[in-house]
N, CA, C and O atoms as a DFTB+ gen file, in Angstrom:
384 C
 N C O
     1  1     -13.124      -3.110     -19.413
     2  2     -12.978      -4.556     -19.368
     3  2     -14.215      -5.234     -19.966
     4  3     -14.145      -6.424     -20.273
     5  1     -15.410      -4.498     -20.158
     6  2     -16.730      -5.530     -20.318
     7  2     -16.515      -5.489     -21.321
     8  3     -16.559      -6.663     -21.688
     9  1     -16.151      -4.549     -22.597
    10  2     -15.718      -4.913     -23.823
    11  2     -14.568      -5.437     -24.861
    12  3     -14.434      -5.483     -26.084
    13  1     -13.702      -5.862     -23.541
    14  2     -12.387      -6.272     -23.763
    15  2     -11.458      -5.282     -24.508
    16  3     -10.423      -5.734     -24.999
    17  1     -11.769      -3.879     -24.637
    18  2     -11.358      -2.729     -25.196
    19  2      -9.657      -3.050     -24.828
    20  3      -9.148      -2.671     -23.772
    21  1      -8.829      -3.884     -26.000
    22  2      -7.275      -4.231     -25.539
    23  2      -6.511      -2.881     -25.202
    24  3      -5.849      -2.683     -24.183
    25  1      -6.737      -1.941     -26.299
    26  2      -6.190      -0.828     -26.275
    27  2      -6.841       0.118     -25.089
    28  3      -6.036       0.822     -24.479
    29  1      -7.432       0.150     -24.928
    30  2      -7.821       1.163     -23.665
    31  2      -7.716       0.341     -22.476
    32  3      -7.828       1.233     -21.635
    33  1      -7.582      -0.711     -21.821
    34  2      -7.773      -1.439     -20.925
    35  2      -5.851      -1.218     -20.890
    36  3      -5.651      -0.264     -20.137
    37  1      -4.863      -1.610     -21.280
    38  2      -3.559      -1.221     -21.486
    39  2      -3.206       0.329     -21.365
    40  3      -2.114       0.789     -21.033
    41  1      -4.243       0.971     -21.671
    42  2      -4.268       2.821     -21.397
    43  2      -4.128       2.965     -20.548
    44  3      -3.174       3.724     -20.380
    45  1      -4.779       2.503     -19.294
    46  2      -5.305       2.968     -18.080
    47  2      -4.347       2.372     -17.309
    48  3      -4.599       2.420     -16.105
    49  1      -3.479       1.908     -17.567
    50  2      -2.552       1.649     -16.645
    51  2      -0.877       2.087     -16.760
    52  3      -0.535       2.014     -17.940
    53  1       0.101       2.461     -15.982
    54  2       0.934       3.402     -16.021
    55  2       2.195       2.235     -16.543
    56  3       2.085       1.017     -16.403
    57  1       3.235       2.853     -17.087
    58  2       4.896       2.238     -17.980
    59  2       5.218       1.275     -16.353
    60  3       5.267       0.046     -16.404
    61  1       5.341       1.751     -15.493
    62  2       6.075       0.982     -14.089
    63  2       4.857       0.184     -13.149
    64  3       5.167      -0.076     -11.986
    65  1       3.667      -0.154     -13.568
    66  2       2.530      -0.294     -13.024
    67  2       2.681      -1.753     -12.646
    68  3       3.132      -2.509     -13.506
    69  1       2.304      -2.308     -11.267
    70  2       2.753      -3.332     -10.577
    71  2       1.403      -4.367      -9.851
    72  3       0.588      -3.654      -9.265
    73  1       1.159      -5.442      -9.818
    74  2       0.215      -6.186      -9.777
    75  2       0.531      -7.405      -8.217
    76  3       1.688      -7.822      -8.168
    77  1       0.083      -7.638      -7.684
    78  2       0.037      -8.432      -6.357
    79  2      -0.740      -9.100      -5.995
    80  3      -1.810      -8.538      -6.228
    81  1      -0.953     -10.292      -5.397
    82  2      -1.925     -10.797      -4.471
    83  2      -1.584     -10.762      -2.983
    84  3      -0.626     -11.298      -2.425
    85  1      -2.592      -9.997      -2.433
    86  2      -2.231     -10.017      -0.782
    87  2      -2.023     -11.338      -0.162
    88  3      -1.503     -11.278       0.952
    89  1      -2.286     -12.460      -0.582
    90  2      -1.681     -13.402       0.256
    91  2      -0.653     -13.931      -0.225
    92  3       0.081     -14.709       0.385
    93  1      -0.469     -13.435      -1.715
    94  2       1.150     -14.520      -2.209
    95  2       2.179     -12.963      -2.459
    96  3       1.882     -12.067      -3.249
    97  1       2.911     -12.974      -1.918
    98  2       3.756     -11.162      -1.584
    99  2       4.696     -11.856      -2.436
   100  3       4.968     -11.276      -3.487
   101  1       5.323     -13.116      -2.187
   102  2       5.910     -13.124      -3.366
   103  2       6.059     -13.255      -4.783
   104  3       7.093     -13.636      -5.332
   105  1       4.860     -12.888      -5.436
   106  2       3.908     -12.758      -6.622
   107  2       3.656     -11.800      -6.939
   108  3       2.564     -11.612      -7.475
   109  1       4.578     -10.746      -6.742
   110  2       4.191      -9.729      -7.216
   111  2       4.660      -9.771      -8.631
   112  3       5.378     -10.702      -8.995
   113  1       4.319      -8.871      -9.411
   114  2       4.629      -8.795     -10.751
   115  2       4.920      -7.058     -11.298
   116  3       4.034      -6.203     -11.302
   117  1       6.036      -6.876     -11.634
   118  2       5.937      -5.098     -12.187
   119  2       6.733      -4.975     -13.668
   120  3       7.258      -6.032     -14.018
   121  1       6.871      -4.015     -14.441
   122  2       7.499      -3.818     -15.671
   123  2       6.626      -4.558     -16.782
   124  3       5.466      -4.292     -17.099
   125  1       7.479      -5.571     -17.307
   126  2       7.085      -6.224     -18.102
   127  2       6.344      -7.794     -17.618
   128  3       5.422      -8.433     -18.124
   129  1       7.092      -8.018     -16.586
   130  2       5.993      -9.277     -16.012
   131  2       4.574      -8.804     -15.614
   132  3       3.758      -9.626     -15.194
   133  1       4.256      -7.446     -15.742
   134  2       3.047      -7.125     -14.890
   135  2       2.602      -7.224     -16.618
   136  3       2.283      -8.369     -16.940
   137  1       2.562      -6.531     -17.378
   138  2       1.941      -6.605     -18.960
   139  2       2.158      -8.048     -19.173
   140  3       1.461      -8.397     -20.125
   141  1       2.778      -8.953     -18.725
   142  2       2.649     -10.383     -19.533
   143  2       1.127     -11.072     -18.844
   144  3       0.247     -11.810     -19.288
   145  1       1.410     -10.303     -17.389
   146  2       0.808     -10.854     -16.911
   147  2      -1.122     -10.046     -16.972
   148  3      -2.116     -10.674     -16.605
   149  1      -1.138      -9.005     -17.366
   150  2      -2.271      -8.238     -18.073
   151  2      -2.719      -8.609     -19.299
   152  3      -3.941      -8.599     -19.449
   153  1      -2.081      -8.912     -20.153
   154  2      -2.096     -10.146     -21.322
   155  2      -2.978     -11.405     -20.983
   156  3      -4.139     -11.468     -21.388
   157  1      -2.398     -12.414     -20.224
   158  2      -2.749     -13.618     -20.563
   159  2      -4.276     -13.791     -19.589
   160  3      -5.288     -14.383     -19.964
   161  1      -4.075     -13.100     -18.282
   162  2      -5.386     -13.220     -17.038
   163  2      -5.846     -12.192     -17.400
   164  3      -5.903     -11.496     -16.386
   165  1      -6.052     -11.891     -17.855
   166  2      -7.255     -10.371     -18.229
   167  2      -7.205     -10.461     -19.679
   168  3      -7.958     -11.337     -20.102
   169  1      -6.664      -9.938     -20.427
   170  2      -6.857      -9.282     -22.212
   171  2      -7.470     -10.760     -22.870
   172  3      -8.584     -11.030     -23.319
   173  1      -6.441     -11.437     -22.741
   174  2      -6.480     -12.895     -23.626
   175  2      -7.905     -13.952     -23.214
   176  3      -8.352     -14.771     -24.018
   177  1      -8.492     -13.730     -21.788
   178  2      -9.261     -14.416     -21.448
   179  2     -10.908     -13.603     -21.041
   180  3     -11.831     -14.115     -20.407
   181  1     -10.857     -12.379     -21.576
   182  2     -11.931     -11.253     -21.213
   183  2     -12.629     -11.142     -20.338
   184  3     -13.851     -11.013     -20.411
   185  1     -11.650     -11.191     -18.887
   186  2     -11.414     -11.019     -17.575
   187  2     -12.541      -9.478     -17.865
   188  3     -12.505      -8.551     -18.674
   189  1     -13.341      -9.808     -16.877
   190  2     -13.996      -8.607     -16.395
   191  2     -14.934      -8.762     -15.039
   192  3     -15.290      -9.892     -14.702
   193  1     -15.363      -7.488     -14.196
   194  2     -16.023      -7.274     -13.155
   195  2     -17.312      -7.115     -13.323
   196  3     -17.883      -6.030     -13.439
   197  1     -17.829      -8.233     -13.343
   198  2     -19.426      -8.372     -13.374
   199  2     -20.385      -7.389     -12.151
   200  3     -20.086      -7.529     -10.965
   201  1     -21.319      -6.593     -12.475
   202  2     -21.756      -5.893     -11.675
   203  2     -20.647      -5.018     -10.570
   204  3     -20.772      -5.133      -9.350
   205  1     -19.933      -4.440     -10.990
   206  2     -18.660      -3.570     -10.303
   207  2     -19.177      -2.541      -8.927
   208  3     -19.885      -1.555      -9.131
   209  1     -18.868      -2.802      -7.995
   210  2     -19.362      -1.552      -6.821
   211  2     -17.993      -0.785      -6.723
   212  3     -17.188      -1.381      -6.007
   213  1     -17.500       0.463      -7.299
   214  2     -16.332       1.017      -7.212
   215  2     -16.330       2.088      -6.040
   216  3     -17.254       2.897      -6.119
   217  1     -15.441       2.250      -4.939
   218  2     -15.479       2.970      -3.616
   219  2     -13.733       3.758      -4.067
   220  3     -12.642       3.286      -4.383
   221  1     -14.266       5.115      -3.872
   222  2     -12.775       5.879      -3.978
   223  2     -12.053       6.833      -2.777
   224  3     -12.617       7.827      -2.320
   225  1     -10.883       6.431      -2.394
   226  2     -10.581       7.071      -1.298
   227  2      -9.460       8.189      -1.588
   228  3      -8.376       7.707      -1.260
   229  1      -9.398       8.738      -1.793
   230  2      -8.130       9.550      -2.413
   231  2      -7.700       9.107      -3.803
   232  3      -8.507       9.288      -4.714
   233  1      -6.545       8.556      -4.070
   234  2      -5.695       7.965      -5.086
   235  2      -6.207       6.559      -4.757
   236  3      -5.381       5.755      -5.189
   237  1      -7.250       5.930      -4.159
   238  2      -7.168       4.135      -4.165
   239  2      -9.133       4.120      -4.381
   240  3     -10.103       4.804      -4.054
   241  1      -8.891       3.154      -4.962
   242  2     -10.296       2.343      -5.585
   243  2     -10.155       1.031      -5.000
   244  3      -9.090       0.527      -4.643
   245  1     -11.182       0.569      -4.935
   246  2     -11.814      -0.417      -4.290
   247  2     -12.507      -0.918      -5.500
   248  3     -13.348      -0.126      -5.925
   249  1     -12.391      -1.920      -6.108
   250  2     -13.571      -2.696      -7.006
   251  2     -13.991      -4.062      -6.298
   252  3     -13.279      -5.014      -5.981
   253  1     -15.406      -3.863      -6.140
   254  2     -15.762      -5.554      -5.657
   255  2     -16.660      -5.756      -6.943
   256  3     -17.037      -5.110      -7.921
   257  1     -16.771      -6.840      -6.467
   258  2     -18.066      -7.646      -7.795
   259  2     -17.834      -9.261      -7.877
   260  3     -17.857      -9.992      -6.886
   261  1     -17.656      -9.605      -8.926
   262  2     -17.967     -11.078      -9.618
   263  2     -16.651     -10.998     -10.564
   264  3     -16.845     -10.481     -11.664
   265  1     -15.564     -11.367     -10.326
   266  2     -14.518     -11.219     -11.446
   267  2     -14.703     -12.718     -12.587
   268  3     -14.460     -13.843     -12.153
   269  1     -15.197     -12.467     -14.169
   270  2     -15.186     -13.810     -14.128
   271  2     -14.898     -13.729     -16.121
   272  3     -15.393     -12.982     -16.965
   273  1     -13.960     -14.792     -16.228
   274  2     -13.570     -14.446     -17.731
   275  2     -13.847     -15.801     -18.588
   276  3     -14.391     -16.812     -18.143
   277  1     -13.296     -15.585     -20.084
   278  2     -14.252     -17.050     -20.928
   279  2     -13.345     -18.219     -21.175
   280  3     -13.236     -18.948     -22.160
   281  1     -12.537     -18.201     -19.673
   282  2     -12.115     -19.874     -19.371
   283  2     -12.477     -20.363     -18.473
   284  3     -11.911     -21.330     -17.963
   285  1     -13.721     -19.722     -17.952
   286  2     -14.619     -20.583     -16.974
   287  2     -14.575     -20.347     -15.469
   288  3     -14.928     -21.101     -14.562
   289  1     -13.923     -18.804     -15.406
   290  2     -13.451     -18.793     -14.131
   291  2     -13.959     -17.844     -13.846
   292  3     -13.970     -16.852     -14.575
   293  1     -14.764     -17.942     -12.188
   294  2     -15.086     -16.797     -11.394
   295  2     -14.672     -17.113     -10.031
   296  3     -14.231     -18.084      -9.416
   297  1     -15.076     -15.580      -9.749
   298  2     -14.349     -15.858      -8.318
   299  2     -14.634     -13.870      -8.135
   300  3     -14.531     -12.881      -8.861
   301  1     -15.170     -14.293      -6.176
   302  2     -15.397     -12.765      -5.767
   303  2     -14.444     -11.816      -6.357
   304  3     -13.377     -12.342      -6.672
   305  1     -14.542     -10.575      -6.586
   306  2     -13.576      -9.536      -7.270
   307  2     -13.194      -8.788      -5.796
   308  3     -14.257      -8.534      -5.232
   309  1     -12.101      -8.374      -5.030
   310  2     -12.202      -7.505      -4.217
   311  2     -10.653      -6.861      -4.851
   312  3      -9.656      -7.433      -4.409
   313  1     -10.456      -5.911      -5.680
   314  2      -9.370      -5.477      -5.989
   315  2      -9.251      -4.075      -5.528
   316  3     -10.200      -3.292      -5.516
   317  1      -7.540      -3.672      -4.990
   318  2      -7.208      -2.619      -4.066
   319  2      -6.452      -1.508      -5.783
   320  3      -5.265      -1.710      -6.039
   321  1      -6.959      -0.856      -6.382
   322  2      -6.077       0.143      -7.376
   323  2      -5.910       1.427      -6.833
   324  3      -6.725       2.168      -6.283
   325  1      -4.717       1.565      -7.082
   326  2      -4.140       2.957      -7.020
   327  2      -3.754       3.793      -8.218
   328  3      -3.247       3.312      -9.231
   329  1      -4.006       4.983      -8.056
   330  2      -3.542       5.567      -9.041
   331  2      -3.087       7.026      -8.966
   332  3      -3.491       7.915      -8.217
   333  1      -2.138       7.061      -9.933
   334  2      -1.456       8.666      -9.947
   335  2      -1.388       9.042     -11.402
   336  3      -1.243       8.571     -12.529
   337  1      -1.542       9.963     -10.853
   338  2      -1.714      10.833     -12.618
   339  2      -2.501      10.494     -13.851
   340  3      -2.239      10.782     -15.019
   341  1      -4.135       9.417     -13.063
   342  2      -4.694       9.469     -14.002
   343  2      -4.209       8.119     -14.554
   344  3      -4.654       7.736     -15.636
   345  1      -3.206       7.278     -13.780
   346  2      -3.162       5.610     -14.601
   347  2      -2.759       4.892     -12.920
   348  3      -2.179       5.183     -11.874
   349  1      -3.543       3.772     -13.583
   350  2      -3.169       3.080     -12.658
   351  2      -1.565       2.191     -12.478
   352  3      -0.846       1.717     -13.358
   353  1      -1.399       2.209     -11.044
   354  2      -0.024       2.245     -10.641
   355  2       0.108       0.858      -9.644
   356  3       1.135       0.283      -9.284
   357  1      -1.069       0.597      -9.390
   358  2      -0.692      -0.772      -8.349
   359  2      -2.259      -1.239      -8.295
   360  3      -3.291      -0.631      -8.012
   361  1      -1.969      -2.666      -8.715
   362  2      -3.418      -3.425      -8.926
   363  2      -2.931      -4.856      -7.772
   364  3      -2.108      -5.738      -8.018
   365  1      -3.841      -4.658      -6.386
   366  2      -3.864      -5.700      -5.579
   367  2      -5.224      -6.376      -5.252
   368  3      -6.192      -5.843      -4.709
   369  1      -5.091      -7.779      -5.731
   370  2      -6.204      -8.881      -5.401
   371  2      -6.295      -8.891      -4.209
   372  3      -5.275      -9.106      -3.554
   373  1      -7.598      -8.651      -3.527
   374  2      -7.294      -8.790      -2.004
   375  2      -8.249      -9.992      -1.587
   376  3      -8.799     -10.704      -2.427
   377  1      -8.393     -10.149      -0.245
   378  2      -9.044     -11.566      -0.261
   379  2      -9.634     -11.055       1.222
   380  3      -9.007     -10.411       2.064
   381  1     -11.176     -11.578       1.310
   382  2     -12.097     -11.478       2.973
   383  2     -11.370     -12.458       3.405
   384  3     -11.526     -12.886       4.548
């Protein structure tokens, strides 16, 4: 993400890979709404984790930090990823 690497940042994540915010459940996003939505809040705006503390528990990562991209927006990072087989499979915004 710090280099906005489009093509590898789209790598790392799996064909059925699904996106959420823990407080809006009905916001989830998977298939192709999850890539529209990897597109415009991340790729298009070079969404990245400023100073990243990554914690791994099995198949789930923990990223905290500074999430903050070049439309002016930051905001604490506490994101829940999972992954299988080496891509990620479920990306949840979580909130203290």
């Amino acid at each position: 993400m710090k280099n906005n690497n489009e093509e590898q940042i789209r790598a790392v994540f799996a064909d059925n890979a699904s996106q959420e915010y823990e407080r809006w459940y009905k916001r989830k996003n998977s298939g192709d709404r999850f890539k529209s939505w990897l597109e415009s809040d991340i790729i298009n705006v070079h969404g990245q984790v400023i100073e990243p503390v990554l914690k791994m528990t099995g198949n789930q990562v923990v990223v905290t930090g500074t999430y903050k991209n070049n439309d002016g927006y930051s905001s604490p990072a506490n994101f829940l990823l999972v992954v299988e087989q080496r891509k990620i499979v479920s990306w949840t915004m979580r909130y203290d």
